[in-house]
Backbone as numpy.savetxt, mean C-alpha at the origin, in Angstrom:
# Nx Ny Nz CAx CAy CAz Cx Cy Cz
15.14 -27.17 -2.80 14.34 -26.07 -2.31 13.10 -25.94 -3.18
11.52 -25.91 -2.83 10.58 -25.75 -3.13 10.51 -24.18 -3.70
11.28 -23.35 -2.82 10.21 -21.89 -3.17 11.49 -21.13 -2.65
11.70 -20.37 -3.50 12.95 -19.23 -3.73 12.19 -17.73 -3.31
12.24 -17.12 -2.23 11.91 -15.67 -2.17 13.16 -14.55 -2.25
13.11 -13.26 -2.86 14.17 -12.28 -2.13 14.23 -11.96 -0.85
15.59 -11.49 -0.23 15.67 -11.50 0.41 14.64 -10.23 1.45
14.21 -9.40 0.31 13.27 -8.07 0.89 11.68 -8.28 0.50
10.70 -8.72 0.73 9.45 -9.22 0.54 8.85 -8.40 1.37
7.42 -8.43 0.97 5.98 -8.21 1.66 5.46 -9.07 1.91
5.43 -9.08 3.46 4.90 -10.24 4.35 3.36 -10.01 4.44
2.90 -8.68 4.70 1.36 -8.40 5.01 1.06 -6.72 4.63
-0.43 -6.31 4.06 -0.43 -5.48 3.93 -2.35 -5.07 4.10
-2.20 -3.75 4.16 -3.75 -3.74 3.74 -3.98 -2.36 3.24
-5.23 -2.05 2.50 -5.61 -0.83 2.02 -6.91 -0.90 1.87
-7.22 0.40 2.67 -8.55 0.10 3.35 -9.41 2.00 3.10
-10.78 2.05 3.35 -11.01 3.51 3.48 -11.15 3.46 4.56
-11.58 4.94 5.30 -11.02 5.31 6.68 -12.52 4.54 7.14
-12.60 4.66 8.57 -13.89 4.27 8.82 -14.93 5.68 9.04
-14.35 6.51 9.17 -15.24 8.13 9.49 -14.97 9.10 8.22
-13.94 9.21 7.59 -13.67 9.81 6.54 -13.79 8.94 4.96
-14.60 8.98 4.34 -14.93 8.62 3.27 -13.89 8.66 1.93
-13.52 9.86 2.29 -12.52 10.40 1.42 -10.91 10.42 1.71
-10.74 9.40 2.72 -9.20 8.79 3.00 -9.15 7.50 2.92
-7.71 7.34 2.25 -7.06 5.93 2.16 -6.22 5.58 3.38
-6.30 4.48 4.05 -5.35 4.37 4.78 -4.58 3.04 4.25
-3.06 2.87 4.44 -2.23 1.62 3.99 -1.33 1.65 5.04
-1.05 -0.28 4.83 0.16 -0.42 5.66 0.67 -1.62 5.02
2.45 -1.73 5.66 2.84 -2.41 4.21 3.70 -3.18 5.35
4.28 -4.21 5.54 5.17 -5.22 6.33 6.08 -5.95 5.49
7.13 -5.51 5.54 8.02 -6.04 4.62 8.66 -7.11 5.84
9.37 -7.95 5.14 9.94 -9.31 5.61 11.32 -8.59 6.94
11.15 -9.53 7.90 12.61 -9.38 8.50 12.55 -8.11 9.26
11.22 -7.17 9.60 11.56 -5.77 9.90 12.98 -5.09 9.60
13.16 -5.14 8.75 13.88 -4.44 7.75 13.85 -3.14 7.96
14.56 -1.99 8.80 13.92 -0.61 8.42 14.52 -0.08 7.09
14.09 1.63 6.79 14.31 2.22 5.65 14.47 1.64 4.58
13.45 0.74 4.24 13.40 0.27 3.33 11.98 0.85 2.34
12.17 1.18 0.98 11.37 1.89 0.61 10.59 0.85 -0.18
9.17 1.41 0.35 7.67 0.91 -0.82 7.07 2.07 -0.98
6.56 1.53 -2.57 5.77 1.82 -3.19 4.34 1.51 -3.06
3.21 2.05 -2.98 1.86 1.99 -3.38 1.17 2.81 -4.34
0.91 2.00 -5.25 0.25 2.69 -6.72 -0.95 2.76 -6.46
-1.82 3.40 -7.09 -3.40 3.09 -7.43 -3.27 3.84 -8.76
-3.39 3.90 -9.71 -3.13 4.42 -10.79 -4.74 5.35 -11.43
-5.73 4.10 -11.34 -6.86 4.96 -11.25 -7.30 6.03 -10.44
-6.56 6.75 -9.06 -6.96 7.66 -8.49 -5.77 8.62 -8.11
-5.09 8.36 -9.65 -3.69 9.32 -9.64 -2.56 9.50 -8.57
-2.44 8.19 -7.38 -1.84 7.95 -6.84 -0.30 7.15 -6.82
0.32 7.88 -6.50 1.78 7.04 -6.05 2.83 7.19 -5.27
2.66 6.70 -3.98 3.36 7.22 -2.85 4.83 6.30 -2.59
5.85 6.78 -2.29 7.36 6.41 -1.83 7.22 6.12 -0.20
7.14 5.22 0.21 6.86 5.00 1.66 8.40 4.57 2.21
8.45 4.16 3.56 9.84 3.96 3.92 9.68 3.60 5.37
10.07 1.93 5.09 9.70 1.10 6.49 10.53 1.89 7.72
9.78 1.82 9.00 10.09 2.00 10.17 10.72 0.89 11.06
11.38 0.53 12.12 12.58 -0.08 12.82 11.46 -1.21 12.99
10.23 -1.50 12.54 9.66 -2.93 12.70 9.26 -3.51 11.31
9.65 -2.96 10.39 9.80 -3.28 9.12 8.16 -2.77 8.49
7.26 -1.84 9.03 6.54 -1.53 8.40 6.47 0.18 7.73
5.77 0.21 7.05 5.54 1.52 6.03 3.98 1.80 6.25
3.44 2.87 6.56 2.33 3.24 6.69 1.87 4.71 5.95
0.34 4.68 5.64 0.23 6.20 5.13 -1.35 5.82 4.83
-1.54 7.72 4.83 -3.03 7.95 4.80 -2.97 9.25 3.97
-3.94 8.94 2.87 -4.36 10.12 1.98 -5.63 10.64 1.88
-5.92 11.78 2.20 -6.85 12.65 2.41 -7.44 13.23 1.10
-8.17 13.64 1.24 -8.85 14.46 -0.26 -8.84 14.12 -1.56
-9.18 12.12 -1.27 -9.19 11.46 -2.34 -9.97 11.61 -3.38
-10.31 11.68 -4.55 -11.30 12.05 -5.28 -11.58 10.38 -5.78
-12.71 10.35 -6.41 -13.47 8.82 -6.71 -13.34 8.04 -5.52
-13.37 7.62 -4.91 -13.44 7.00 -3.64 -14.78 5.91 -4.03
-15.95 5.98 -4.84 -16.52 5.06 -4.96 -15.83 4.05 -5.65
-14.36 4.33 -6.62 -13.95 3.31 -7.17 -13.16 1.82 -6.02
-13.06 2.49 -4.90 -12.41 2.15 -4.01 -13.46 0.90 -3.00
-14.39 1.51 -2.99 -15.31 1.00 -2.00 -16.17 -0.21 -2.86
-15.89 -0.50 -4.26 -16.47 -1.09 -4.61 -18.03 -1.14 -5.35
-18.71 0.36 -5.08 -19.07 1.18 -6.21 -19.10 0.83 -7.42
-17.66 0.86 -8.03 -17.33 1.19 -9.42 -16.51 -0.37 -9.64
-16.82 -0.94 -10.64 -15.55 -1.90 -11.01 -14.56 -1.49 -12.20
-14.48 -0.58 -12.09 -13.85 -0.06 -13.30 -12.22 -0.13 -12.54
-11.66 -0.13 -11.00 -11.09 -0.20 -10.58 -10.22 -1.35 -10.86
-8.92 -1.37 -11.50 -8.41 -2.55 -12.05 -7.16 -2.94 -11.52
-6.61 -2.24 -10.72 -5.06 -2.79 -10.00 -4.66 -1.75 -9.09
-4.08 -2.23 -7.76 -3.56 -1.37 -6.89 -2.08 -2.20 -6.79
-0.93 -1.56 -7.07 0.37 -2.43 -6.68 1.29 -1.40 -5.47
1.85 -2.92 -5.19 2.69 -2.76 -4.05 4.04 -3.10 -4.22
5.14 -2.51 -3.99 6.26 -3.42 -4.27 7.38 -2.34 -3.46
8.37 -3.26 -3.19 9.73 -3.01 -2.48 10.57 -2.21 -3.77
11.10 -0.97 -3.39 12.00 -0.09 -4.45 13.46 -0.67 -4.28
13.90 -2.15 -4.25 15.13 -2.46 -4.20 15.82 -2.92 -5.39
């Protein structure tokens, strides 16, 4: 075997700002196998974020945060922006 994964992975994801609201995050997270209730995490640590998400019956997790503050760190603005993580709470 070339390549060993767990059995609970992130297949696809994205984190994006809104397209009309400046000041929202939107994410979505695809864990392997549509898997439901399965819980992720999304950090941003620079914008005091950390949300408990929890896949739905097609194995994804979604969410949108409003009344983000720094948002230029986000958009690319700022590079001071240094890690956003994602990971399965298993």
């Amino acid at each position: 075997m070339l390549v060993s994964t767990p059995k609970v992975f992130i297949r696809d994801y994205f984190i994006q700002l809104d397209k009309h609201r400046s000041d929202q995050i939107n994410a979505q997270v695809k864990i392997s196998d549509n898997q439901h209730n399965v819980a992720v995490i999304v950090e941003i640590p620079e914008l005091n974020i950390k949300q408990k998400l929890v896949t739905d019956q097609q194995g994804i997790a979604r969410m949108s945060i409003t009344n983000v503050k720094n948002t230029a760190l986000v958009s690319g603005i700022s590079e001071t922006l240094s890690g956003v993580y994602i990971y399965c709470d298993r």
